[in-house]
SEVODO-801004 format. One record per atom (N, C-alpha, C): residue in three letters; chain; z, y, x. Coordinates in nm, 4 decimals. Each point is the difference from the previous one (the first is absolute). Layout:
+-----+-------+----------+----------+----------+
: res : chain :       zz :       yy :       xx :
+-----+-------+----------+----------+----------+
: ala :     A :        Z :        Y :        X :
...
+-----+-------+----------+----------+----------+
***
This chain:
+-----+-------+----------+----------+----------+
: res : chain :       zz :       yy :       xx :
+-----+-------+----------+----------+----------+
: unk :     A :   3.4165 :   3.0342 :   7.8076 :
: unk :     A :  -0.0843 :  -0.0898 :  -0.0765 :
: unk :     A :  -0.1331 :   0.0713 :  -0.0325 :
: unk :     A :  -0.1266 :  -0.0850 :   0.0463 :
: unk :     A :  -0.1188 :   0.0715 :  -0.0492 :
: unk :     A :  -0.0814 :  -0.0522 :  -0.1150 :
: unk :     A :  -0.0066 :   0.0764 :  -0.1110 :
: unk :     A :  -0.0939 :  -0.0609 :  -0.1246 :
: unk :     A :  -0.1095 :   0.0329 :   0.0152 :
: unk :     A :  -0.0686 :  -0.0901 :  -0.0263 :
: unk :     A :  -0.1853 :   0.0412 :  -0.0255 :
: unk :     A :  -0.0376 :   0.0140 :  -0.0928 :
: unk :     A :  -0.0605 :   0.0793 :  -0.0394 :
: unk :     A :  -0.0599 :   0.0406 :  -0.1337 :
: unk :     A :  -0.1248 :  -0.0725 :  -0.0249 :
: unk :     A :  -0.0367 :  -0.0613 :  -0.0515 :
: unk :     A :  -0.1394 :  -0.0522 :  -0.0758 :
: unk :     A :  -0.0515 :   0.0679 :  -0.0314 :
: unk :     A :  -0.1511 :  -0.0518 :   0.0411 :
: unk :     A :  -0.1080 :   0.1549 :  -0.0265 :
: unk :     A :  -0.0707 :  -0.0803 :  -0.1543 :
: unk :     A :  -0.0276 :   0.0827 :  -0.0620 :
: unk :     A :  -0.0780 :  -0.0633 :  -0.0742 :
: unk :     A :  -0.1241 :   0.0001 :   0.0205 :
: unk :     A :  -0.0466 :  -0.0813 :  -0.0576 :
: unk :     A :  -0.1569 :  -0.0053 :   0.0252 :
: unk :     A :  -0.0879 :   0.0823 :  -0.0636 :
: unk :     A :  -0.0713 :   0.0961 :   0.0037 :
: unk :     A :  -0.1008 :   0.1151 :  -0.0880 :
: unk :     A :  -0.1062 :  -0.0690 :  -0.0269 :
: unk :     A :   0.0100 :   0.0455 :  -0.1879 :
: unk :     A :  -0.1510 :  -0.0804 :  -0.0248 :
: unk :     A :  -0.1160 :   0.0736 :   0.0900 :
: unk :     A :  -0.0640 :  -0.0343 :   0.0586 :
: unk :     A :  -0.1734 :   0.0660 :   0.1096 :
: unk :     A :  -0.1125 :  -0.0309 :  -0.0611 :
: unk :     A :  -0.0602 :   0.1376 :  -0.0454 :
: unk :     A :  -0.1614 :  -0.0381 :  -0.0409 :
: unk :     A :  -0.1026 :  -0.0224 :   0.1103 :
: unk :     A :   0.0423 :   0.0565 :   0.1091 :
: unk :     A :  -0.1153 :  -0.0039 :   0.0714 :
: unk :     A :   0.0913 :  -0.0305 :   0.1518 :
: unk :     A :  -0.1112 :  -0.0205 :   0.1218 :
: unk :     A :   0.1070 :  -0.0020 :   0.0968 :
: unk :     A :   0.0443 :  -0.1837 :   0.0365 :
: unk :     A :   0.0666 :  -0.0227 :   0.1142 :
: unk :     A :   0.0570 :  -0.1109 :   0.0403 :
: unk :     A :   0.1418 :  -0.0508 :  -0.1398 :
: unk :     A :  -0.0871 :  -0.1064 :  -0.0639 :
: unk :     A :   0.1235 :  -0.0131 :  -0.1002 :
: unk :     A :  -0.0296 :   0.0911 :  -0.1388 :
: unk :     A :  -0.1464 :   0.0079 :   0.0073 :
: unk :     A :  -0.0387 :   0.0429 :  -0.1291 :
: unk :     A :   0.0097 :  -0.1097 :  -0.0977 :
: unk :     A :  -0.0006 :  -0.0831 :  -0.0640 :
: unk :     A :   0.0308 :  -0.0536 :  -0.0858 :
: unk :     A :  -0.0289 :   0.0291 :  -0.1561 :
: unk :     A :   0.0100 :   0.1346 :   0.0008 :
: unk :     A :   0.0616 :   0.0410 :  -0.2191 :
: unk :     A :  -0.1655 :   0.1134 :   0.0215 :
: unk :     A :  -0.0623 :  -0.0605 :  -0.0989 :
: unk :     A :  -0.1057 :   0.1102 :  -0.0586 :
: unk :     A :   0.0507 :   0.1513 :  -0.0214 :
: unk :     A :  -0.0884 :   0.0828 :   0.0563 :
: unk :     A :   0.0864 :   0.2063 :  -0.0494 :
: unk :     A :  -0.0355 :  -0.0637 :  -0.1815 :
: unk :     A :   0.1104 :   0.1418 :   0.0061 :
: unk :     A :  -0.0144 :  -0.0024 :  -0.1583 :
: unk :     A :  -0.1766 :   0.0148 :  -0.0822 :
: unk :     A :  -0.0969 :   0.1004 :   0.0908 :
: unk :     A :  -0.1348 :  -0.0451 :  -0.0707 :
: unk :     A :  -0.0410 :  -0.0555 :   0.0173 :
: unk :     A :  -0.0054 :  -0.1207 :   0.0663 :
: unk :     A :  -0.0464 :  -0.1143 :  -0.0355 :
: unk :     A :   0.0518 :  -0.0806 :  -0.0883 :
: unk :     A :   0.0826 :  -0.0043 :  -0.0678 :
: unk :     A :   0.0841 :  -0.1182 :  -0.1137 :
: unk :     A :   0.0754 :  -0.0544 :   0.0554 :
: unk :     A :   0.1039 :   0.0383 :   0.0794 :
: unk :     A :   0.1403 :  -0.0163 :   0.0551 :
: unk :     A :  -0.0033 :  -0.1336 :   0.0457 :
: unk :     A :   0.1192 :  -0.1012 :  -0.0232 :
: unk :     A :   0.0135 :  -0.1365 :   0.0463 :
: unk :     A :  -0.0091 :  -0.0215 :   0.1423 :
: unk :     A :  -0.0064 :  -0.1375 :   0.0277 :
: unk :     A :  -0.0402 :  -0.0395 :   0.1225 :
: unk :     A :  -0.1485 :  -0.0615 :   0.0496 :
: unk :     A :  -0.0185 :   0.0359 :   0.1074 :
: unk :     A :  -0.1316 :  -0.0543 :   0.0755 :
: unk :     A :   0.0556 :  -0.1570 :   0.0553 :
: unk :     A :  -0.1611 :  -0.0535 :  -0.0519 :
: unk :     A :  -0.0126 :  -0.1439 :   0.0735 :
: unk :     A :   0.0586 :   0.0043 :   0.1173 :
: unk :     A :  -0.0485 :   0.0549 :   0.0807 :
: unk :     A :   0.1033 :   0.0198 :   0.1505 :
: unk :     A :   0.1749 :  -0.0089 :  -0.0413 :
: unk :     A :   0.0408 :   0.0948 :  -0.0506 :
: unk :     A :   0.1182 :   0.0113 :  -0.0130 :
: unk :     A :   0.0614 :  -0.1347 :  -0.0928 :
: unk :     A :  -0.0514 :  -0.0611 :  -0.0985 :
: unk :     A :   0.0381 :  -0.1019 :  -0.0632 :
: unk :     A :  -0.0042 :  -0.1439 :   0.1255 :
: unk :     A :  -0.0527 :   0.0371 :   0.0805 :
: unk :     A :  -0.0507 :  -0.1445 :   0.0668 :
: unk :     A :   0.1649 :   0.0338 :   0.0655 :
: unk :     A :   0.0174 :   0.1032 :   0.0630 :
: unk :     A :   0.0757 :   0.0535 :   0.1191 :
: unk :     A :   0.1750 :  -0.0180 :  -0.0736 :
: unk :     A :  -0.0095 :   0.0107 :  -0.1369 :
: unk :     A :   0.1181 :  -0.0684 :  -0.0850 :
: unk :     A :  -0.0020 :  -0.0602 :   0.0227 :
: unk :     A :  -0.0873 :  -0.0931 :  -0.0479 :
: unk :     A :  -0.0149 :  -0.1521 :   0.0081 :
: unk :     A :   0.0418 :  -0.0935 :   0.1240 :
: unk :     A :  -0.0382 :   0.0480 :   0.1327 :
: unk :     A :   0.0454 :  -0.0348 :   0.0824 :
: unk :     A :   0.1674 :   0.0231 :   0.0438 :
: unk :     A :   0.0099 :   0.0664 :  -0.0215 :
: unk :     A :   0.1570 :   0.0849 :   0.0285 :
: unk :     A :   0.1251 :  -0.0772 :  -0.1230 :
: unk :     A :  -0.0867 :  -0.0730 :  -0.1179 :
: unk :     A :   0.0472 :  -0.0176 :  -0.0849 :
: unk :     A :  -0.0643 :  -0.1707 :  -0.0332 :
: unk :     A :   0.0389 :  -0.1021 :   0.0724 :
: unk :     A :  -0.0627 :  -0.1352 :  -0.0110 :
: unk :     A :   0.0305 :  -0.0181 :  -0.1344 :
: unk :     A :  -0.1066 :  -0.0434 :  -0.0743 :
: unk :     A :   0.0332 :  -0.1023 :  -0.1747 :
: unk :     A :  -0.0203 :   0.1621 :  -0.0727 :
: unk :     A :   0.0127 :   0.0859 :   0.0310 :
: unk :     A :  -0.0478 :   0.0895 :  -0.0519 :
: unk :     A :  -0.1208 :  -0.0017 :  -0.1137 :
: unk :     A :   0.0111 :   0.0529 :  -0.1419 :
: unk :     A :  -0.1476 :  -0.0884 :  -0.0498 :
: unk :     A :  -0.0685 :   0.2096 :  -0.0498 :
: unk :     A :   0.0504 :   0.0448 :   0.0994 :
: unk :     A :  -0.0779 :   0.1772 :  -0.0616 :
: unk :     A :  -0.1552 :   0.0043 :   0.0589 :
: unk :     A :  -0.0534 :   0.0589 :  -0.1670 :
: unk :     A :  -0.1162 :   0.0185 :   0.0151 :
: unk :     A :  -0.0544 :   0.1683 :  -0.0479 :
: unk :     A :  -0.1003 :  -0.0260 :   0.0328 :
: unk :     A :  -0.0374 :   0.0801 :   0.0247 :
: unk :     A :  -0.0484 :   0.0982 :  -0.2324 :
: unk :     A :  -0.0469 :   0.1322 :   0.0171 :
: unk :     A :  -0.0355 :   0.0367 :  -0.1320 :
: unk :     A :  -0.1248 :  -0.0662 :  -0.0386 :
: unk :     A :   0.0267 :  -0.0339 :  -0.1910 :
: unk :     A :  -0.1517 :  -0.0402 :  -0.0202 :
: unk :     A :  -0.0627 :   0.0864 :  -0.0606 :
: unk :     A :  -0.0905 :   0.0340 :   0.0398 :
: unk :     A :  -0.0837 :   0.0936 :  -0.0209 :
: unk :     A :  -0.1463 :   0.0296 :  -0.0560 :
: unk :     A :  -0.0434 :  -0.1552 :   0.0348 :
: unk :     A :  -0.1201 :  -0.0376 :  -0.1013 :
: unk :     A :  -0.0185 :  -0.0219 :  -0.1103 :
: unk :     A :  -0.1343 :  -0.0817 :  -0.0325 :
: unk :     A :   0.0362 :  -0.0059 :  -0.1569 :
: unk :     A :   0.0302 :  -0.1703 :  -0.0172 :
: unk :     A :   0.1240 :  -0.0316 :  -0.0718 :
: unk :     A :   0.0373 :  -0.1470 :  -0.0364 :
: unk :     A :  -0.0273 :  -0.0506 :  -0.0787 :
: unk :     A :   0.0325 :  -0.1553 :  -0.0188 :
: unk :     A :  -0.0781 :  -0.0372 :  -0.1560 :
: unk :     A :   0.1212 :   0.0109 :  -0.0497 :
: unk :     A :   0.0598 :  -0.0120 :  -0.1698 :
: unk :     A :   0.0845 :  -0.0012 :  -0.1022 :
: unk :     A :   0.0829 :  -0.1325 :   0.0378 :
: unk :     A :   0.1812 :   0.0322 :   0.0200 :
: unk :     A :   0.0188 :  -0.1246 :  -0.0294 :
: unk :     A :   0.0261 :  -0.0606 :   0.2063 :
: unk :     A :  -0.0932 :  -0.0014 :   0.1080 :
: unk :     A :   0.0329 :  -0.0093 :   0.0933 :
: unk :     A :   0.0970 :   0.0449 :   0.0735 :
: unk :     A :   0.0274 :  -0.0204 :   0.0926 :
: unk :     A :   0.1259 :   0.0120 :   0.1202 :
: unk :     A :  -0.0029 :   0.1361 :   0.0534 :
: unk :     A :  -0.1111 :   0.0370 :   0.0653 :
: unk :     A :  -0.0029 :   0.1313 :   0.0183 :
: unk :     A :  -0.0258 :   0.0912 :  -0.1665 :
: unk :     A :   0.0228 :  -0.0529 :  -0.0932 :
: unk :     A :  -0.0443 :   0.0842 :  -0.1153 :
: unk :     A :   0.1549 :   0.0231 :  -0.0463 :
: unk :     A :   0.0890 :  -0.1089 :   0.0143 :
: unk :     A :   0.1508 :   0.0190 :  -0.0162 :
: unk :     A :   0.0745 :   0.0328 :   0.1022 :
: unk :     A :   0.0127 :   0.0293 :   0.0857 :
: unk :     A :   0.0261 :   0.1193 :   0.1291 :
: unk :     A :  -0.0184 :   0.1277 :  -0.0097 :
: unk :     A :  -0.1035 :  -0.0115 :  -0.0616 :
: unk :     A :  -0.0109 :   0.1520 :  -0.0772 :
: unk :     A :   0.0668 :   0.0679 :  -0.0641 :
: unk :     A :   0.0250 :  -0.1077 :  -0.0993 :
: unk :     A :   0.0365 :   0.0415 :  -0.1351 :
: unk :     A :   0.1402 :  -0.0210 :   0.0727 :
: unk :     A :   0.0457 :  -0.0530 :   0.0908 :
: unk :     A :   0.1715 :   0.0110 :  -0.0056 :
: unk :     A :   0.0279 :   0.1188 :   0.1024 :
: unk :     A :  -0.1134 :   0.0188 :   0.0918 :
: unk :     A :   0.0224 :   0.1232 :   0.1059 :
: unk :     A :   0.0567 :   0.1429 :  -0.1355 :
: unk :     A :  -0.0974 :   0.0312 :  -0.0852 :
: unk :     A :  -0.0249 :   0.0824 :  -0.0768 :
: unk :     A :   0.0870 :   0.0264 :  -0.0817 :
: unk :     A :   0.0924 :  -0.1063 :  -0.0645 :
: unk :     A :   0.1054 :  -0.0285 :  -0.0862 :
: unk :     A :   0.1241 :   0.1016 :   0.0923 :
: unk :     A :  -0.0040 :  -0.0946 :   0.1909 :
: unk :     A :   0.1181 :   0.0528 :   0.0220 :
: unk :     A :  -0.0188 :   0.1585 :   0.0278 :
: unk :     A :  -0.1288 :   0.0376 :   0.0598 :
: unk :     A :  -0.0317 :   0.1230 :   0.0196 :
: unk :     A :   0.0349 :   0.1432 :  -0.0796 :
: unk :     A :   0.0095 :  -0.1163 :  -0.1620 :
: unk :     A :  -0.0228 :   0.1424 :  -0.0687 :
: unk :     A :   0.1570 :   0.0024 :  -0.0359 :
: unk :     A :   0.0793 :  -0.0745 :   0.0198 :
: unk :     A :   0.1443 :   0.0255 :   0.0311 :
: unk :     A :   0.0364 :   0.1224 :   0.1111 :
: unk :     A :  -0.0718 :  -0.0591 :   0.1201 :
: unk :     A :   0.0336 :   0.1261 :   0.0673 :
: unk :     A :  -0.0429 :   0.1152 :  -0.0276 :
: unk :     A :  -0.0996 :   0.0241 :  -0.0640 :
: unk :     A :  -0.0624 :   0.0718 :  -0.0682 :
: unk :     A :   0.0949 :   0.1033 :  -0.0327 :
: unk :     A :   0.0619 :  -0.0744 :  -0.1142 :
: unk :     A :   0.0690 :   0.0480 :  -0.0895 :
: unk :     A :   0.1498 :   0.0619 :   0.0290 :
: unk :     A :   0.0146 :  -0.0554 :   0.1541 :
: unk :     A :   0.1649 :   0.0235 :   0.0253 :
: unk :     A :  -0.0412 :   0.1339 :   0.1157 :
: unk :     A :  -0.0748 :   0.0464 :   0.0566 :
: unk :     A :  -0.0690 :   0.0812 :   0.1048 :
: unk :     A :   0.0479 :   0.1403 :  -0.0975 :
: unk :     A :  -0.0372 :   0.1074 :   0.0581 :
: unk :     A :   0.0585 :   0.1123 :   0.0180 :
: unk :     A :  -0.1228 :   0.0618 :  -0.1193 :
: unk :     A :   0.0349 :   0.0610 :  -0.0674 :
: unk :     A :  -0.1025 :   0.0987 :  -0.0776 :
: unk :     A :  -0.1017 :   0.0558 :   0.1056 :
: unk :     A :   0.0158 :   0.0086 :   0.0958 :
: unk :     A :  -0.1162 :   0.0761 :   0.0932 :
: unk :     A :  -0.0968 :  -0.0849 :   0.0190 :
: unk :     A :   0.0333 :  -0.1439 :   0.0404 :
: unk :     A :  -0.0464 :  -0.0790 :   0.0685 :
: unk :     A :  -0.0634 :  -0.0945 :  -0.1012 :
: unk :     A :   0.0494 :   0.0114 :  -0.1407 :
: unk :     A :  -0.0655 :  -0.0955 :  -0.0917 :
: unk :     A :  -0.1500 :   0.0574 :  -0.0799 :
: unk :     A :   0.0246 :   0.2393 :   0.0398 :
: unk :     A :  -0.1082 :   0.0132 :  -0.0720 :
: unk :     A :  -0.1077 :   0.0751 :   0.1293 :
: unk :     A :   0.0400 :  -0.0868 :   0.1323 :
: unk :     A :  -0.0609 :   0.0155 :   0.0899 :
: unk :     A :  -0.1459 :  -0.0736 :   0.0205 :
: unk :     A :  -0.1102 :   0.0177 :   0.0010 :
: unk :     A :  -0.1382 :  -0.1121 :   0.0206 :
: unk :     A :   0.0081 :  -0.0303 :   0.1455 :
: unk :     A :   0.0345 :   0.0604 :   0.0596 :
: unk :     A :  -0.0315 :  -0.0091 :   0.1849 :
: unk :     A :   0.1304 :  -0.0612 :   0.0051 :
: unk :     A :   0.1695 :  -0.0551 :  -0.0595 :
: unk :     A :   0.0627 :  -0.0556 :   0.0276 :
: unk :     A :  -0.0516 :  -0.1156 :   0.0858 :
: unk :     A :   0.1016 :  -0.0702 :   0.0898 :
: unk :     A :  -0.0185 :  -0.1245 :   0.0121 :
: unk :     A :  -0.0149 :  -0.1443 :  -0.0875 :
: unk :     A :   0.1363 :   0.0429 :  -0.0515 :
: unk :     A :  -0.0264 :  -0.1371 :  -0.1434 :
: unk :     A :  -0.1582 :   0.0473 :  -0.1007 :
: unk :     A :  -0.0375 :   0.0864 :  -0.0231 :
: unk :     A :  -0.0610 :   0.0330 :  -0.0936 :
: unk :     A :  -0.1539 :  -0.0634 :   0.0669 :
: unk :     A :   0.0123 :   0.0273 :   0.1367 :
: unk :     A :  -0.1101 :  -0.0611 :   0.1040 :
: unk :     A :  -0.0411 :  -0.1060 :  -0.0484 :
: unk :     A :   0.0859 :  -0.0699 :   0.0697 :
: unk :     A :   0.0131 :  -0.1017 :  -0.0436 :
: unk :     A :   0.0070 :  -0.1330 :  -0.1410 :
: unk :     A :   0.0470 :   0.0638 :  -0.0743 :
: unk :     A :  -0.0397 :  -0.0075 :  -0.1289 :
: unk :     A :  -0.1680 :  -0.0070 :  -0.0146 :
: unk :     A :  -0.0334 :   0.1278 :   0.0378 :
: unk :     A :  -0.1610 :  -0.0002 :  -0.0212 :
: unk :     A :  -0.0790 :  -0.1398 :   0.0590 :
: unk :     A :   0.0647 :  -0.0011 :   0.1341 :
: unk :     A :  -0.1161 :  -0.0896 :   0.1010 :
: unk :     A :   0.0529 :  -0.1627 :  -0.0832 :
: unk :     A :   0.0725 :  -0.0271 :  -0.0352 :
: unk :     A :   0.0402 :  -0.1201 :  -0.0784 :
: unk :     A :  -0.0957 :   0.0034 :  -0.0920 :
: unk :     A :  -0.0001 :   0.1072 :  -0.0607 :
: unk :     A :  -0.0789 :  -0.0250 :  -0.1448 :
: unk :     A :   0.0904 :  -0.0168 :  -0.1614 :
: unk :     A :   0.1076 :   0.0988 :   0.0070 :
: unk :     A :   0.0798 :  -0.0135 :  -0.0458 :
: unk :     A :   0.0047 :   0.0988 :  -0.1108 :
+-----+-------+----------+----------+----------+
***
């Protein structure tokens, strides 16, 4: 009997199948890579980070505020290294949100 092992897929910053921002840039995913979900993933509704400035109260202004909510959960459950890390990934990220 032969089993196959499943490869997993590696997050890629750069390269065929780059997709995920390096960590200095503010982590997450690239438009490219969200579209490339998106396709792979019909009804899919993932978007992309907001990063500008919003008005009070709007859609992208509460996306924020709920990205940030869950973020700082992970935040909080992450490893002492990684929570008083600045170059972390979550912490990246965090930043480029605006969080």
């Amino acid at each position: 009997m032969v089993v196959k092992r499943r490869t997993k897929n590696i997050r890629r910053t750069t390269g065929k199948g780059g997709n995920f921002r390096p960590t200095k840039s503010g982590a997450g995913m690239t438009k490219k890579g969200v579209r490339a979900y998106r396709k792979a993933n019909p009804g899919s509704k993932l978007k992309t980070a907001v990063t500008g400035k919003v008005k009070k109260g709007s859609k992208a202004a509460k996306r924020r505020k709920s990205y940030c909510a869950r973020s700082a959960g992970q935040l909080k459950r992450s490893s002492a290294k990684t929570r008083n890390n600045p170059n972390s990934r979550i912490r990246q990220a965090r930043r480029r949100w605006k969080c």
